[in-house]
HTML snippet that shows the backbone in 3Dmol.js (N, CA, C, O; Angstrom):
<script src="https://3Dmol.org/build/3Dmol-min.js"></script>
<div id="view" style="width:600px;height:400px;position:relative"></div>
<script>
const pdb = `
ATOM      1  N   UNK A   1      18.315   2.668   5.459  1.00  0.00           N
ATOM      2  CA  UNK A   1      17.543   2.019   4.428  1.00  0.00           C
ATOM      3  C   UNK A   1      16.169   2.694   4.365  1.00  0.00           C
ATOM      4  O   UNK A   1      15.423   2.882   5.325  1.00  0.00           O
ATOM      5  N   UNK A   2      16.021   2.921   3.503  1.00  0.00           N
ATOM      6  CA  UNK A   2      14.232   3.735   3.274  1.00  0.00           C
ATOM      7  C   UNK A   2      13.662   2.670   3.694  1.00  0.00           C
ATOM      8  O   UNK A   2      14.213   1.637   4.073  1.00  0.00           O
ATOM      9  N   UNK A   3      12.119   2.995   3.609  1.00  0.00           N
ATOM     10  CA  UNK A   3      10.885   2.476   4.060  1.00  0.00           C
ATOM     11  C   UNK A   3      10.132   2.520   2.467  1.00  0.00           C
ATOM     12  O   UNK A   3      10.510   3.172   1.494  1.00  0.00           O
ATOM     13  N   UNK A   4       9.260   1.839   2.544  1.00  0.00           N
ATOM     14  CA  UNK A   4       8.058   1.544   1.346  1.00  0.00           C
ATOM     15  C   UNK A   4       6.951   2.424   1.559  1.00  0.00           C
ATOM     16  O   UNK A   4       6.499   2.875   2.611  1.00  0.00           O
ATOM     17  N   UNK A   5       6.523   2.620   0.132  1.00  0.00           N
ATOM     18  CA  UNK A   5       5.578   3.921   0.522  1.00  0.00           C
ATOM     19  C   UNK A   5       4.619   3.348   0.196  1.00  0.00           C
ATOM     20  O   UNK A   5       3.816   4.178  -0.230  1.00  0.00           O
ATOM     21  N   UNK A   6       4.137   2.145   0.141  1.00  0.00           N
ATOM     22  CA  UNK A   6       2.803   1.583  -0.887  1.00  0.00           C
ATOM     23  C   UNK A   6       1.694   1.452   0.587  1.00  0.00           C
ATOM     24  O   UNK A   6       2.159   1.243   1.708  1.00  0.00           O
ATOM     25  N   UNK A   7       0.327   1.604   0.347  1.00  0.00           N
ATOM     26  CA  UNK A   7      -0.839   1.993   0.782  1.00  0.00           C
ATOM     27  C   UNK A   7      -0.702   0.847   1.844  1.00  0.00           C
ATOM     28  O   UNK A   7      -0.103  -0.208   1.632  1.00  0.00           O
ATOM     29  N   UNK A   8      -1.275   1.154   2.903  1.00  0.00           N
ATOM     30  CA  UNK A   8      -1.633   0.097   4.062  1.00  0.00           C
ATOM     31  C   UNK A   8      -3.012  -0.772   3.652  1.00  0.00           C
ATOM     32  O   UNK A   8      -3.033  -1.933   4.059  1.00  0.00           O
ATOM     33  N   UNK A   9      -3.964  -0.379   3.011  1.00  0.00           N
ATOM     34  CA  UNK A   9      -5.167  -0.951   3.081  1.00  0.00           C
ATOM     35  C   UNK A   9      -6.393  -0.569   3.425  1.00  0.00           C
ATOM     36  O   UNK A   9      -6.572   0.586   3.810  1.00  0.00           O
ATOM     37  N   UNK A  10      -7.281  -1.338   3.356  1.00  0.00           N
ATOM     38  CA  UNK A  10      -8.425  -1.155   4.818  1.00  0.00           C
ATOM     39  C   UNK A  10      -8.036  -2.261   5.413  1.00  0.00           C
ATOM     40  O   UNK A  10      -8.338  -3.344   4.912  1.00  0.00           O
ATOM     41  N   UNK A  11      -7.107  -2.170   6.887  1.00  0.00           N
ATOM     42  CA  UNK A  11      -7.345  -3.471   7.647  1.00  0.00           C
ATOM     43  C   UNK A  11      -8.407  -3.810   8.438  1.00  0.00           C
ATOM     44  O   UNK A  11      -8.614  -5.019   8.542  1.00  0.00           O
ATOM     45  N   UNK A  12      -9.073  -3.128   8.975  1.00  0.00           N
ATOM     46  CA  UNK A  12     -10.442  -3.606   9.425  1.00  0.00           C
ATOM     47  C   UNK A  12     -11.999  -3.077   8.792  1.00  0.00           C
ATOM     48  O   UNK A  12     -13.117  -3.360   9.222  1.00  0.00           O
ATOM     49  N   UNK A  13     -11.675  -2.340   7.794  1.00  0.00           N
ATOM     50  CA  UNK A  13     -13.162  -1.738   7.133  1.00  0.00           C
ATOM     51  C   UNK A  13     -13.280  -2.388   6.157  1.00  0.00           C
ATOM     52  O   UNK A  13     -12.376  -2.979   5.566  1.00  0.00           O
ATOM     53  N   UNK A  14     -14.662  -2.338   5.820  1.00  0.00           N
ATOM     54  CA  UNK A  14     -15.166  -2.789   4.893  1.00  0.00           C
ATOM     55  C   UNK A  14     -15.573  -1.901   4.235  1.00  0.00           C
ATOM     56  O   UNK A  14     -16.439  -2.391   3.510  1.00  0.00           O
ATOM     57  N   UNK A  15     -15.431  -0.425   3.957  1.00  0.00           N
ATOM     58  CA  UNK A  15     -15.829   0.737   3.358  1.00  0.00           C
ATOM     59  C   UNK A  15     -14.186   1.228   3.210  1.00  0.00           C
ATOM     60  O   UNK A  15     -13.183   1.126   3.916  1.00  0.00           O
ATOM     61  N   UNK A  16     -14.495   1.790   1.943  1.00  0.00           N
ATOM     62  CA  UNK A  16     -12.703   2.114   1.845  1.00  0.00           C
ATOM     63  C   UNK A  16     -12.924   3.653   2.685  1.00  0.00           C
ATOM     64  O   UNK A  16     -14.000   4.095   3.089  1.00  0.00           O
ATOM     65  N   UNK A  17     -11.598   4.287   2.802  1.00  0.00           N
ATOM     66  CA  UNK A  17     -11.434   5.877   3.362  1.00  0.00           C
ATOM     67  C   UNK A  17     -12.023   6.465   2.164  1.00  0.00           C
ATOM     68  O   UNK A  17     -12.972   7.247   2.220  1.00  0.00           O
ATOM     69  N   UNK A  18     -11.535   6.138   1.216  1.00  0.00           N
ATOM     70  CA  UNK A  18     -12.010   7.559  -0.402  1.00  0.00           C
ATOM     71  C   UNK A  18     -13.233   7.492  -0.653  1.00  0.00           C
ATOM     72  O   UNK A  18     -13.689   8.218  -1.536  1.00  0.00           O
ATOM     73  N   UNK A  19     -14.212   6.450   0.182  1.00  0.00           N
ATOM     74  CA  UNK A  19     -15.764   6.272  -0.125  1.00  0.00           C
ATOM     75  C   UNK A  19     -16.408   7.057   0.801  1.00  0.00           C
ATOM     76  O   UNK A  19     -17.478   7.592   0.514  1.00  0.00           O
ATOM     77  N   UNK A  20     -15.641   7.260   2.396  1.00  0.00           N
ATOM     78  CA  UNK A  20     -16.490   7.964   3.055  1.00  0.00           C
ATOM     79  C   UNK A  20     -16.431   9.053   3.747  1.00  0.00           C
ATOM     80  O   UNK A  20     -16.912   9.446   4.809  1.00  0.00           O
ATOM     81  N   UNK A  21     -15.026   9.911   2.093  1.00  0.00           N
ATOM     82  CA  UNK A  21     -14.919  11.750   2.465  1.00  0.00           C
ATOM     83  C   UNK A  21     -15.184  12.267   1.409  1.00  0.00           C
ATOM     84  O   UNK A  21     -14.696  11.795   0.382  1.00  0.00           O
ATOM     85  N   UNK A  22     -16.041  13.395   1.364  1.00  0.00           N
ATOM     86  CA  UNK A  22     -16.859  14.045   0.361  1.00  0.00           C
ATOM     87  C   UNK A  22     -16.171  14.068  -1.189  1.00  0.00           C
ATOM     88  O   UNK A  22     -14.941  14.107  -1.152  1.00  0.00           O
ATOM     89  N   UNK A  23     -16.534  14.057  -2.009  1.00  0.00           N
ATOM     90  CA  UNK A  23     -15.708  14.223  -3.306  1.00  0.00           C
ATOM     91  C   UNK A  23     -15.352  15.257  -3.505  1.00  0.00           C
ATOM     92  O   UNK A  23     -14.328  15.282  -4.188  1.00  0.00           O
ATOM     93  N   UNK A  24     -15.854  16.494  -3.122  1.00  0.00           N
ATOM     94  CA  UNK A  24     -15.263  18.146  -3.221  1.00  0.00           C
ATOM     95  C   UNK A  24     -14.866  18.355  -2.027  1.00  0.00           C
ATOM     96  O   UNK A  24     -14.818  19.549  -1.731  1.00  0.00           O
ATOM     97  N   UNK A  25     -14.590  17.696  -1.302  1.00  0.00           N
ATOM     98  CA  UNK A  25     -13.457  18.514   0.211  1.00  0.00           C
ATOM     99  C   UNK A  25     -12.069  18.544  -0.346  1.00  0.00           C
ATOM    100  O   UNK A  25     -11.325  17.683  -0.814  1.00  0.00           O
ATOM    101  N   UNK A  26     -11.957  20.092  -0.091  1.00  0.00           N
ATOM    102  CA  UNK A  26     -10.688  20.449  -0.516  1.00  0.00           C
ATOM    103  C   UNK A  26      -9.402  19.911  -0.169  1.00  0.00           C
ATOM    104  O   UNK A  26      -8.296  20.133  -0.661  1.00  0.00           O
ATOM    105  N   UNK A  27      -9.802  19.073   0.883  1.00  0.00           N
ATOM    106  CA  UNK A  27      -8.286  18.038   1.067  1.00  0.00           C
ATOM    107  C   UNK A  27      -8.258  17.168   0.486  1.00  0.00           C
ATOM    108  O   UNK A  27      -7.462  16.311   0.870  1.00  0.00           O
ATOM    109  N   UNK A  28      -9.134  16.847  -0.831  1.00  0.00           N
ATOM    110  CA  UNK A  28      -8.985  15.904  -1.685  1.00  0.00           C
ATOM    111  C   UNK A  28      -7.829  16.749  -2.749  1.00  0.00           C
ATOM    112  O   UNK A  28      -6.988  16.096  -3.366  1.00  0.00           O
ATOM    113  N   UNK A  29      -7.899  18.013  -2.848  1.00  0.00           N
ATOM    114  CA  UNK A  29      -6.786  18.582  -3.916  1.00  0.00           C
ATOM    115  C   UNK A  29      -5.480  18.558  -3.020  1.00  0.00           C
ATOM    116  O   UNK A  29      -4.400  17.980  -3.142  1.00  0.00           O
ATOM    117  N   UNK A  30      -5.987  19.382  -2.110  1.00  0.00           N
ATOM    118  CA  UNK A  30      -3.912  19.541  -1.423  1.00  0.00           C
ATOM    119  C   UNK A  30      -3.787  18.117  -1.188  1.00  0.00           C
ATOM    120  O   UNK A  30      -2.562  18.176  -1.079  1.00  0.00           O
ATOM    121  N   UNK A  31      -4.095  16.581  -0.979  1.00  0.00           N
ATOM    122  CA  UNK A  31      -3.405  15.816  -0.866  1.00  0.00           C
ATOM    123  C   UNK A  31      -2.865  15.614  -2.424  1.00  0.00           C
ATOM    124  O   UNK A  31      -1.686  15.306  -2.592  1.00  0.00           O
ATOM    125  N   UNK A  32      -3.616  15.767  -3.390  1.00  0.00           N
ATOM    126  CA  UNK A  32      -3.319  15.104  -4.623  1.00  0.00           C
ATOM    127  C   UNK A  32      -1.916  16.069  -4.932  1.00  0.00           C
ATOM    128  O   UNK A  32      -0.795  15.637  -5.201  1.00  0.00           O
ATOM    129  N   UNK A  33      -2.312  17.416  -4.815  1.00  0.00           N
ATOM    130  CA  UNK A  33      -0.709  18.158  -5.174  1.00  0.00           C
ATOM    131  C   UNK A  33       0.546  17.865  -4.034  1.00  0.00           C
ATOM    132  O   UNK A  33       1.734  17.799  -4.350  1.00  0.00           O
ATOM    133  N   UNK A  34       0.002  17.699  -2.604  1.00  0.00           N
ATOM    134  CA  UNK A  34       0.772  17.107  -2.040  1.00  0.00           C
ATOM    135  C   UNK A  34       1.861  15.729  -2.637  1.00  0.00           C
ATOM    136  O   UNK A  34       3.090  15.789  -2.592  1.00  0.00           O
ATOM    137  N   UNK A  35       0.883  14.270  -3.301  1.00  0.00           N
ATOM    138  CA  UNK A  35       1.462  13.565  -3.702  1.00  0.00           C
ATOM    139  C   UNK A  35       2.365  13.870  -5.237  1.00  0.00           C
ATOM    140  O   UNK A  35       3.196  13.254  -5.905  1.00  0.00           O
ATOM    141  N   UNK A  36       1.880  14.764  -5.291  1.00  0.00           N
ATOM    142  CA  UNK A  36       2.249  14.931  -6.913  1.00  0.00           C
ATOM    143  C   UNK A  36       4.070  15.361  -6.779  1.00  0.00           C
ATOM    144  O   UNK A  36       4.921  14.946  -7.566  1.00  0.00           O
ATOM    145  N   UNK A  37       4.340  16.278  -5.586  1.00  0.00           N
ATOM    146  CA  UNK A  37       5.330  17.274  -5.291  1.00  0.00           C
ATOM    147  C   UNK A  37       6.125  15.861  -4.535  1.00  0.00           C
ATOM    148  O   UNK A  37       7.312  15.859  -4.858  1.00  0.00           O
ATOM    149  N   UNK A  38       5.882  15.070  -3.924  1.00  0.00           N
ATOM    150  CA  UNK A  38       6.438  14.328  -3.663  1.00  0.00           C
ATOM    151  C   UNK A  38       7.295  12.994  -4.648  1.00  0.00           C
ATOM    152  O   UNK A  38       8.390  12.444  -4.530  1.00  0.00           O
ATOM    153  N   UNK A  39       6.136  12.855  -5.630  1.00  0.00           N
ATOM    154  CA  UNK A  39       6.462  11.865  -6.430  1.00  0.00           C
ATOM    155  C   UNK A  39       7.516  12.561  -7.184  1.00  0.00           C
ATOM    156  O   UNK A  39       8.428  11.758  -7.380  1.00  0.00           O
ATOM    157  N   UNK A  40       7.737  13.537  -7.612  1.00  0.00           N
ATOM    158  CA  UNK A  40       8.774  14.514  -8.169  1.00  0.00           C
ATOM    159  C   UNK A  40      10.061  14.528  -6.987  1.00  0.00           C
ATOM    160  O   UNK A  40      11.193  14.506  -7.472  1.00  0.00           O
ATOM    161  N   UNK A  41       9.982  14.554  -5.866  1.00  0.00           N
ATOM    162  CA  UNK A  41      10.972  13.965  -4.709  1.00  0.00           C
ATOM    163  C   UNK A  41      11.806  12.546  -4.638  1.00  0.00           C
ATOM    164  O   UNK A  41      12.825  12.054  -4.154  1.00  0.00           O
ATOM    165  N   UNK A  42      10.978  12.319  -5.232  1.00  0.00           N
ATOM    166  CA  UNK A  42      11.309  10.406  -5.073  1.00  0.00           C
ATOM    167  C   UNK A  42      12.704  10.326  -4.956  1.00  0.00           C
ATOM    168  O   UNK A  42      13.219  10.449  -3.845  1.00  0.00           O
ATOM    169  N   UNK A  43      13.433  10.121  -6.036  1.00  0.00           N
ATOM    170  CA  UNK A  43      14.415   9.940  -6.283  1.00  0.00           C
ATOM    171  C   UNK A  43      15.593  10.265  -5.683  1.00  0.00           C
ATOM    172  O   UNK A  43      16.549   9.489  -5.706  1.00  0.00           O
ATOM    173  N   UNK A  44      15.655  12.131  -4.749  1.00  0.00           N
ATOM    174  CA  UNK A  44      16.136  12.422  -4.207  1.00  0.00           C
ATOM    175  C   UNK A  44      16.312  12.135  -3.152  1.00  0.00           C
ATOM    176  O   UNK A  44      17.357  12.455  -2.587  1.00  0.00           O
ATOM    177  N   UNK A  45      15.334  11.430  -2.536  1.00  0.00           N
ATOM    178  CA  UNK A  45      14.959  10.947  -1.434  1.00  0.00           C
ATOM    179  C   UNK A  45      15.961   9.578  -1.209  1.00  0.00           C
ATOM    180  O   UNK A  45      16.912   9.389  -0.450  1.00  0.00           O
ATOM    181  N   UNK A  46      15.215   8.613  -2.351  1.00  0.00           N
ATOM    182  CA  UNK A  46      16.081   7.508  -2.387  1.00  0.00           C
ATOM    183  C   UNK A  46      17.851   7.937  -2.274  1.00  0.00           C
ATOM    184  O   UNK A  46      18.633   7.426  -1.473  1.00  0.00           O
ATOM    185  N   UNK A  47      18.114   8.759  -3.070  1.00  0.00           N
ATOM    186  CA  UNK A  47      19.916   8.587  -3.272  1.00  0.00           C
ATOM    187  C   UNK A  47      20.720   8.885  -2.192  1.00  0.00           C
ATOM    188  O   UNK A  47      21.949   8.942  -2.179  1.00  0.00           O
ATOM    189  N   UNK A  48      19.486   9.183  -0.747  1.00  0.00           N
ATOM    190  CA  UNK A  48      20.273  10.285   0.571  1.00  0.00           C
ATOM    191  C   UNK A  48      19.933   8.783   1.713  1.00  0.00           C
ATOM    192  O   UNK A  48      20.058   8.870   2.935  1.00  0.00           O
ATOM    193  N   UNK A  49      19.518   7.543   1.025  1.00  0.00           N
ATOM    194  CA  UNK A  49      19.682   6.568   2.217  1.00  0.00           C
ATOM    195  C   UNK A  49      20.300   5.274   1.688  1.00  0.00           C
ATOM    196  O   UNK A  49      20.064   4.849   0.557  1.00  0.00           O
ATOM    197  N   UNK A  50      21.120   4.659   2.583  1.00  0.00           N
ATOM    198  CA  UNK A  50      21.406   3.188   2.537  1.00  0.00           C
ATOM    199  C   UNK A  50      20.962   1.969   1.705  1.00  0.00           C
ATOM    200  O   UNK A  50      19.771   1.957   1.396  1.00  0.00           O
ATOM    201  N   UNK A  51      21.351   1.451   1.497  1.00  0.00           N
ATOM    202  CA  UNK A  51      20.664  -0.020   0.991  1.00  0.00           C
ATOM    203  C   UNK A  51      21.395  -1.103   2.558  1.00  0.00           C
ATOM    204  O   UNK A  51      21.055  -2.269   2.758  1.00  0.00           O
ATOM    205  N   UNK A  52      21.643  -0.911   2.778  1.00  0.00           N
ATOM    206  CA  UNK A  52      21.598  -1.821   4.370  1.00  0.00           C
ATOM    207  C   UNK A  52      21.180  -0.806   5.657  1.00  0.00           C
ATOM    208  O   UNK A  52      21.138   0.422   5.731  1.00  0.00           O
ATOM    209  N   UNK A  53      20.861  -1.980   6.736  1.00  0.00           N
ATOM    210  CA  UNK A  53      20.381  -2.094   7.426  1.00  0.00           C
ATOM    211  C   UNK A  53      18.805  -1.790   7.876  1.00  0.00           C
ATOM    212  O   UNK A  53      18.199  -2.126   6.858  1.00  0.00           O
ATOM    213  N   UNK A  54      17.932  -1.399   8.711  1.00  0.00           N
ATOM    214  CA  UNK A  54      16.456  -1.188   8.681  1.00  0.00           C
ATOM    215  C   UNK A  54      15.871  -0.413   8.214  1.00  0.00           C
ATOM    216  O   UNK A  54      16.178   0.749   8.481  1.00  0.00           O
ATOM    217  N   UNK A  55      14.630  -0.700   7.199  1.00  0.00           N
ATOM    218  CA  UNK A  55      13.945   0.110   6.762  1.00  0.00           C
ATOM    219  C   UNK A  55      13.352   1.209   7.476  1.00  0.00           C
ATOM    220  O   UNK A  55      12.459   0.844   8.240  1.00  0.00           O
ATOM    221  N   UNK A  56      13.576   2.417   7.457  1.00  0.00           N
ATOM    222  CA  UNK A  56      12.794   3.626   8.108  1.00  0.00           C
ATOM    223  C   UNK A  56      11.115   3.940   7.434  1.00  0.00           C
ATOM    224  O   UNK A  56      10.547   3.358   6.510  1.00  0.00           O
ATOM    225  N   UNK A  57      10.724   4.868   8.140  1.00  0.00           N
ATOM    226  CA  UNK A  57       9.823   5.233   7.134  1.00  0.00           C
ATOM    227  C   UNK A  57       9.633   5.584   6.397  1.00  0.00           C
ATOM    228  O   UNK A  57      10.652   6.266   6.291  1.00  0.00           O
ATOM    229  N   UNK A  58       8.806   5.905   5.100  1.00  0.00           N
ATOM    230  CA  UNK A  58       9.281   6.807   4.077  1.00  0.00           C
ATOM    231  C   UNK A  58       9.183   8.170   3.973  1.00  0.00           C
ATOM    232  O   UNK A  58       8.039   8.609   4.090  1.00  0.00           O
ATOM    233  N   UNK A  59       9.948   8.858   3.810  1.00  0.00           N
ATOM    234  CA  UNK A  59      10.275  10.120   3.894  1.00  0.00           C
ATOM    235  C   UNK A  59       8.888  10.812   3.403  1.00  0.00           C
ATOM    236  O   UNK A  59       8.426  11.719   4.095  1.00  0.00           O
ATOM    237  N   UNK A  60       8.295  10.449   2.356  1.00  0.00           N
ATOM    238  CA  UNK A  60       6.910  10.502   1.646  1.00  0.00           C
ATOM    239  C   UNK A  60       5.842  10.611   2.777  1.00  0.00           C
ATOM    240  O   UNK A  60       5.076  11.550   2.994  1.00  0.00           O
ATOM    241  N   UNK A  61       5.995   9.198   3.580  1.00  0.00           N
ATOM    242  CA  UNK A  61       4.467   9.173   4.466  1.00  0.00           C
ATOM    243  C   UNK A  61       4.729  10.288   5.647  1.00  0.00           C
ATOM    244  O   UNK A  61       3.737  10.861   6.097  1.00  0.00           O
ATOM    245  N   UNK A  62       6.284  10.679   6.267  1.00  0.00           N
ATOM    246  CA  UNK A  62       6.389  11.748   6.738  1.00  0.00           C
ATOM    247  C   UNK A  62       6.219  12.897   6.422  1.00  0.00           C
ATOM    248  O   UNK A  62       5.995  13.630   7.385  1.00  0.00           O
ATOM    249  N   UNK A  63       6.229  13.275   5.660  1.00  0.00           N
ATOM    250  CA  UNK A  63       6.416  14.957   4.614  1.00  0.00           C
ATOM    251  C   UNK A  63       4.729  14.872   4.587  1.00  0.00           C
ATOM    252  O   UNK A  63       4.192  15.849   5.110  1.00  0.00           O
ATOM    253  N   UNK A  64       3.821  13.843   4.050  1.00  0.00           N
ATOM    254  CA  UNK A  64       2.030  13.235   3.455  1.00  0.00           C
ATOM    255  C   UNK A  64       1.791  13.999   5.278  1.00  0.00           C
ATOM    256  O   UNK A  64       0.971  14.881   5.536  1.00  0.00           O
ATOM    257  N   UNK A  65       2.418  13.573   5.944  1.00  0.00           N
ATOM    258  CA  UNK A  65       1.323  13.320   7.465  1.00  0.00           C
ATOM    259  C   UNK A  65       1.735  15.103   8.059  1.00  0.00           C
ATOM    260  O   UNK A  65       1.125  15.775   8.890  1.00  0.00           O
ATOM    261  N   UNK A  66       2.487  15.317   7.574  1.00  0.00           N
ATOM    262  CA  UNK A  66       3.148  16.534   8.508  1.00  0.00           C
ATOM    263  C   UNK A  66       1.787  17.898   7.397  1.00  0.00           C
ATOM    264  O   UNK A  66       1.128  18.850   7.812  1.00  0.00           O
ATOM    265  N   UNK A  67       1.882  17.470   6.387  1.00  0.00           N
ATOM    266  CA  UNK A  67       1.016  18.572   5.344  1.00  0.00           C
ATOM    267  C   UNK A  67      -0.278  18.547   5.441  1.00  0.00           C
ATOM    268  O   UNK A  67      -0.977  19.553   5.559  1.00  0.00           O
ATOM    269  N   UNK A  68      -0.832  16.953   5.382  1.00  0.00           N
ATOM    270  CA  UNK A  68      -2.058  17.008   5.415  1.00  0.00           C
ATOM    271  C   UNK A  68      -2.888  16.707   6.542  1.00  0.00           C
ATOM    272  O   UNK A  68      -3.997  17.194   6.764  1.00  0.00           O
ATOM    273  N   UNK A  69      -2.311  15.925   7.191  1.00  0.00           N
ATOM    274  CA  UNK A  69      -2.915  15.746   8.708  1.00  0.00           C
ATOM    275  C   UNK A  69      -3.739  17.344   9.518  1.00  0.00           C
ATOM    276  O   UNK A  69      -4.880  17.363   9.981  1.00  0.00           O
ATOM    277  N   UNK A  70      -2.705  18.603   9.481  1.00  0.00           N
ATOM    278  CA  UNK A  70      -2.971  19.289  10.226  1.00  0.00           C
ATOM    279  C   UNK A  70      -4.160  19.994   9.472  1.00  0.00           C
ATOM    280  O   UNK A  70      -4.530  21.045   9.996  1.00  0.00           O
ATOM    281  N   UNK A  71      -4.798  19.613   8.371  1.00  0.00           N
ATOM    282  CA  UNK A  71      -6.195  20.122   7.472  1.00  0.00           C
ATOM    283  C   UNK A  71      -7.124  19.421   7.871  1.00  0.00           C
ATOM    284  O   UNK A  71      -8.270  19.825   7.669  1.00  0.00           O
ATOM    285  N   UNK A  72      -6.913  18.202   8.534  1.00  0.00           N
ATOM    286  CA  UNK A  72      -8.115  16.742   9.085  1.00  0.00           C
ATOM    287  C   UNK A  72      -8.377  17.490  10.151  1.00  0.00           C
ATOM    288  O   UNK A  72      -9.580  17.697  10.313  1.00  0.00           O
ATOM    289  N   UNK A  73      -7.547  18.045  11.061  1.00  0.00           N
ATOM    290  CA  UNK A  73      -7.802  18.347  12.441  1.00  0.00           C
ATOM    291  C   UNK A  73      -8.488  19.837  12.228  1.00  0.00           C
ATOM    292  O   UNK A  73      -9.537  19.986  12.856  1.00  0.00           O
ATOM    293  N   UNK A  74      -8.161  20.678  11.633  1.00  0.00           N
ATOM    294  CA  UNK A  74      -8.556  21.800  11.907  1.00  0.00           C
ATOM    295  C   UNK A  74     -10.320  22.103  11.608  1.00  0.00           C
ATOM    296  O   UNK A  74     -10.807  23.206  11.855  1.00  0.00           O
TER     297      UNK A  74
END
`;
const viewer = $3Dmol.createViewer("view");
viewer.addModel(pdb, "pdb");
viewer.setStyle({}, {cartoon: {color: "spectrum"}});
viewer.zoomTo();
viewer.render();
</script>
């Protein structure tokens, strides 16, 4: 069964994340083409899992963390 891809939140801030990373840091574009290439995935994604049993994660927030994560760290 897939997982849901919708936003976690701020659970403990009171400042969102998009308020306090620069407006021209370039990981503001590769995430956006990141999501873009994904949202074009969707579908394929969906038709390769279950409708029973436990939701996994979404293939989305895996593919999001594996691309852009390693640009936060470097």
């Amino acid at each position: 069964m897939r997982g849901n891809i919708g936003k976690s939140g701020n659970l403990f801030s009171y400042i969102g994340l998009d308020d306090s990373i620069p407006k021209k840091l370039p990981l503001r574009l590769i995430r956006a083409i990141v999501n873009d290439v994904l949202i074009d995935f969707s579908m394929d994604f969906s038709s390769v899992y279950s409708d029973m049993g436990q939701p996994s994660i979404a293939p989305e927030k895996l593919l999001r963390a594996r691309h852009v994560t390693p640009h936060i760290a470097a």
